[in-house]
N, C-alpha and C positions, 0 to 999 in steps of 0.2 A: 307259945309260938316264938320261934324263931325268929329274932330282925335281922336282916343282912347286914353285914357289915361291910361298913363304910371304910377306904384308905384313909389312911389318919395324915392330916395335911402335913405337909412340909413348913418347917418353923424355919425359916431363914434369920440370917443375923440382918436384924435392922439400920445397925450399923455399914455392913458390907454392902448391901444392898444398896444405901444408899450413897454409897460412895462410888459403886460403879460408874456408873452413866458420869460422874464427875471427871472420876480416872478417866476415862474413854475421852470427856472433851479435853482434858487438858493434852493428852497422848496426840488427838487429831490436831489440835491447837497448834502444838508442836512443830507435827510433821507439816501441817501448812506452813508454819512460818520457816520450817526447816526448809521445803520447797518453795516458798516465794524467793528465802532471801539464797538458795542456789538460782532461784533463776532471774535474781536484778544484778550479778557479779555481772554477769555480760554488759549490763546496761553501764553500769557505773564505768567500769573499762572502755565500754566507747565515750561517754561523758569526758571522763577524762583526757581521753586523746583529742577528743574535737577542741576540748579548754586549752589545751596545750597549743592547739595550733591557731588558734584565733590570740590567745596569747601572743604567738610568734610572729603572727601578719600583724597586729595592731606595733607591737614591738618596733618589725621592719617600718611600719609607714612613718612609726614616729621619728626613726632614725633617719627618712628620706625627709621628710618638714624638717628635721633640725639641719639637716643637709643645707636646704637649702635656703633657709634660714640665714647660716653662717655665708654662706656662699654671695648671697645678697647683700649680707652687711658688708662684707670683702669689699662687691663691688659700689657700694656706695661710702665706704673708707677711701679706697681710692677715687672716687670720683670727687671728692671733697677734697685732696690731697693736692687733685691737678687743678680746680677749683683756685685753691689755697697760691697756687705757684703761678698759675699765669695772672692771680692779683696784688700779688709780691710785684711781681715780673714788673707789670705797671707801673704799680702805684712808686719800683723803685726807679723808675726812666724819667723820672718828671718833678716839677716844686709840688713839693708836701704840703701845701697850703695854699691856701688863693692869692694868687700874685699881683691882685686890683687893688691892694690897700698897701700905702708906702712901706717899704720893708727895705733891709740890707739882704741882696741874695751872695750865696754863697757856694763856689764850685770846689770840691775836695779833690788835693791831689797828694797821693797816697800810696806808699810802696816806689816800686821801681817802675822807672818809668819807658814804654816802650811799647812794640808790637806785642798783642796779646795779652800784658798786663794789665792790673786794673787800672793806671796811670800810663792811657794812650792816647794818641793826640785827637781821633774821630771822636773819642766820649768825652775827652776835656772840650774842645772846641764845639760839640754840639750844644754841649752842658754853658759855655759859656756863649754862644748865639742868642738860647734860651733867656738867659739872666741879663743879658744886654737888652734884649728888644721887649722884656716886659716892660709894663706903661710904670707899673707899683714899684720897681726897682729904684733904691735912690743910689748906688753904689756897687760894687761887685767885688765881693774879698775872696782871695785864692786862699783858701786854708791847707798850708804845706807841712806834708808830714813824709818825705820822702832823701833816699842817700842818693839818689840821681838815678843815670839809663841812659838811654838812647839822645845825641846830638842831634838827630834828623829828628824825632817827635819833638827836645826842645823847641827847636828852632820853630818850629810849626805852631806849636801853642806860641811862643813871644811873639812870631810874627800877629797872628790871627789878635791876640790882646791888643795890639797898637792899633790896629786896625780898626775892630771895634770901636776902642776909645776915643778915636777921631770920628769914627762913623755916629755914634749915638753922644757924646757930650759926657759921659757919666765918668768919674773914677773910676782907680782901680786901685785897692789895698792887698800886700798880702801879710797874710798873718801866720808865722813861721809856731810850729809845735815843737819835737821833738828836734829835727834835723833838718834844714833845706840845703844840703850839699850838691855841687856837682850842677848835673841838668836838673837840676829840681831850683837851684839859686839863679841860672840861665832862663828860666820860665819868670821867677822872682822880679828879677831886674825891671821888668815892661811895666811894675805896678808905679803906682805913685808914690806912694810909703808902703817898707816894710816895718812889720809890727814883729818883736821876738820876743819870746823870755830871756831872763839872765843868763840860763842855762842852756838855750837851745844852741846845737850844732850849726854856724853857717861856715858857707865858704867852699873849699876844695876847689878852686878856679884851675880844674886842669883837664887832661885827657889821656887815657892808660888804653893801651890794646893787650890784651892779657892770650895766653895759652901756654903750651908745655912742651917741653920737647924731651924723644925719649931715647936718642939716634946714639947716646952714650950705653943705654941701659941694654938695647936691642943688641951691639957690638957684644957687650959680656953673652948674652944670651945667646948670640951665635943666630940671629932672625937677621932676614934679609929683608927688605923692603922691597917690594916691586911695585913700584908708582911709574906708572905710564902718561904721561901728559902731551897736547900739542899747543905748545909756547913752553920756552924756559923754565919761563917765571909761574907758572899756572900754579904751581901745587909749592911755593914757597911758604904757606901756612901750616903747610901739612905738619904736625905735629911729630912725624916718623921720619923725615924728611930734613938732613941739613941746614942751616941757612947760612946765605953766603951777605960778606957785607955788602955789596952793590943790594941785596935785597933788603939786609937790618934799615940802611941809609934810605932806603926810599919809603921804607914805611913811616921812618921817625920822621921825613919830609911830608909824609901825610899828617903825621898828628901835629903837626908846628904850625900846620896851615889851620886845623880844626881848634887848633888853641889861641890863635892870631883872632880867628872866627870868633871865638867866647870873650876872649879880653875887649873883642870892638864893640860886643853889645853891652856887656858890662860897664864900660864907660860911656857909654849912649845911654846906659838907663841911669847910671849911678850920677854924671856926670861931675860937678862941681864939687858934690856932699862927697866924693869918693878921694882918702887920702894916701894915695900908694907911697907903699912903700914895694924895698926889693922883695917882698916872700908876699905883696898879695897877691900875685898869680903863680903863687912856686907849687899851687897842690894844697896848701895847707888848708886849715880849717882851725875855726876860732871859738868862742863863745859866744854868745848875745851881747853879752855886755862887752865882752873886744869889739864884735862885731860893728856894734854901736859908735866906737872909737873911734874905728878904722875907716867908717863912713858905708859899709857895707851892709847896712841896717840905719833905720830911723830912730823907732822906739822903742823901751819896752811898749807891751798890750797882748789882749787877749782876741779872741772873739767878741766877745761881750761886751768890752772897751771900747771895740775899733764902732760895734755899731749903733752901741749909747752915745760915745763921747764924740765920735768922729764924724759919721754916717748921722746922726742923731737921727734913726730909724732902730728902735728896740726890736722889732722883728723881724724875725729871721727866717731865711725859707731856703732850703737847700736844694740846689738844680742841679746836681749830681747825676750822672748817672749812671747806674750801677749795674750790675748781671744779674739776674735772678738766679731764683733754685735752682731749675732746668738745666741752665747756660752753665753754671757752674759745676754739677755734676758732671756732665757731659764731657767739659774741659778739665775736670780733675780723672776721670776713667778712664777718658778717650784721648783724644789729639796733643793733650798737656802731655802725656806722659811721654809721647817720640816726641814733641817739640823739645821737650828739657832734656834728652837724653843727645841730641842733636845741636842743641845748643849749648850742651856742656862740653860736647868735642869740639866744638869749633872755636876758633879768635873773632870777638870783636870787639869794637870800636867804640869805647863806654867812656862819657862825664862823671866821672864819682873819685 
């Protein structure tokens, strides 16, 4: 009998077999990862942008804090700046020290002396009000370091010194530095002794009015002058302008009277100890040690001398008063600069 026959199996490679289903996940593997990572490109692209811009705002705000940051310290620099100046400003209008315990005060007079200058007669005579009616005051020394200025502030400080000095009892020294010429040795005189170096400049017991004339220089130039005036005499300073002797003679009768003026105080203060000769009112100027000779000075000394040895008060407290920061700016930007342009046009009437 016949057995049916059977299809004879299929013998696959055991090997391939079992590598398919392998192949296949690695293949799907793949392509999912090949699809995930096309579809996070988008993602990362916005990531990006949004880091960028949060980036760019924290950036800005930091830039507005550091803003204002500098901005605030700006204005607490200047706030401490004007702080700084109106305690300058004070503390320089007044004695540096407390004025209850015996001391020698001392007023500086210094530069040229005048309206506007820091040697004027409102800050000397305030300065010296101050130093007089303190109770701790034993003395009151002018410490002179000036070539002169104005007749009119002289006379103003020498008067107000006497004055004081009858009014309160106390001395008056001064103690000459560098140069007491001119109005600055007219202020000098009122003290009771002057104190010098060997070297310092005193003296110049005169009166000059100075200016320029250019009415030579204008003719070559072929410049007219047109000055209009109502009085003759009105515009005989004018620098551009003529002068005739009937005008020379009346001014030089002004300065003989302002030097008549000087030589009467000078011998009011100097009185006895003063030994004229012809040239000590001729203008000139001496040394300390001439000065000394001549009787237009007492001693040498210093500061330090007059208030150890003289005053016997070692300390010392200055009642100056001086400009601050503010004032001085002000008047070196502002109003200094037409005042000296104005006053370098014009003629006056100057001790030096």
């Amino acid at each position: 009998m016949n057995e049916p026959e059977l299809p004879a199996p299929s013998v696959a490679n055991p090997e391939s077999e079992s590598m398919k289903p392998q192949t296949a996940g690695i293949e799907n593997r793949g392509a999912a990862a090949t699809k995930n990572s096309s579809n996070e490109e988008p993602l990362d692209g916005r990531s990006w942008e949004r880091a960028t811009l949060e980036k760019l705002a924290f950036a800005s705000l930091q830039e507005q804090r550091l803003v204002r940051r500098w901005r605030n310290f700006f204005r607490f620099v200047w706030l401490a700046i004007f702080v700084l100046v109106v305690s300058v400003g004070i503390s320089h209008n007044g004695p540096s020290k407390d004025g209850s315990t015996p001391h020698t005060a001392v007023v500086e007079i210094k530069g040229e002396i005048g309206a506007g200058a820091e040697a004027n007669a409102d800050d000397i005579v305030a300065a010296l009000r101050g130093a007089f009616e303190d109770e701790g005051s034993r003395a009151v020394v002018l410490l002179i370091n000036s070539p002169g200025g104005s007749p009119v502030h002289a006379g103003i400080i020498n008067d107000e010194i006497l004055r004081l000095k009858l009014k309160h009892k106390k001395p008056v020294y001064a103690v000459v530095e560098e140069s007491c010429a001119s109005a600055a040795y007219y202020i000098a005189v009122a003290a009771d002794k002057i104190f010098v170096d060997k070297a310092s400049i005193v003296g110049s017991i005169g009166v000059l009015m100075d200016g320029f004339g250019f009415t030579g220089l204008m003719e070559k130039l072929g410049v007219e002058r047109r000055l209009m005036t109502a009085g003759e005499n009105k515009g005989f300073l004018d620098p551009f302008s003529p002068q005739t002797e009937k005008q020379r003679a009346f001014a030089q009768t002004m300065l003989d009277q302002i030097h008549r003026q000087f030589i009467t105080v000078v011998k009011a203060g100097r009185g006895s100890r003063l030994k004229e000769t012809p040239e000590t009112f001729s203008g000139l100027f001496w040394s300390g040690q001439q000065a000394i000779e001549l009787g237009l000075a007492d001693q040498l000394g210093s500061l330090d001398f007059v208030a150890r040895e003289i005053v016997k008060a070692e300390e010392i407290i200055d009642y100056t008063r001086r400009e601050n920061v503010a004032e001085r700016l002000a008047k070196r930007f502002g109003a200094a600069i037409g005042e000296g342009t104005v006053r370098a046009m014009r003629a006056s009437t100057t001790l030096r």
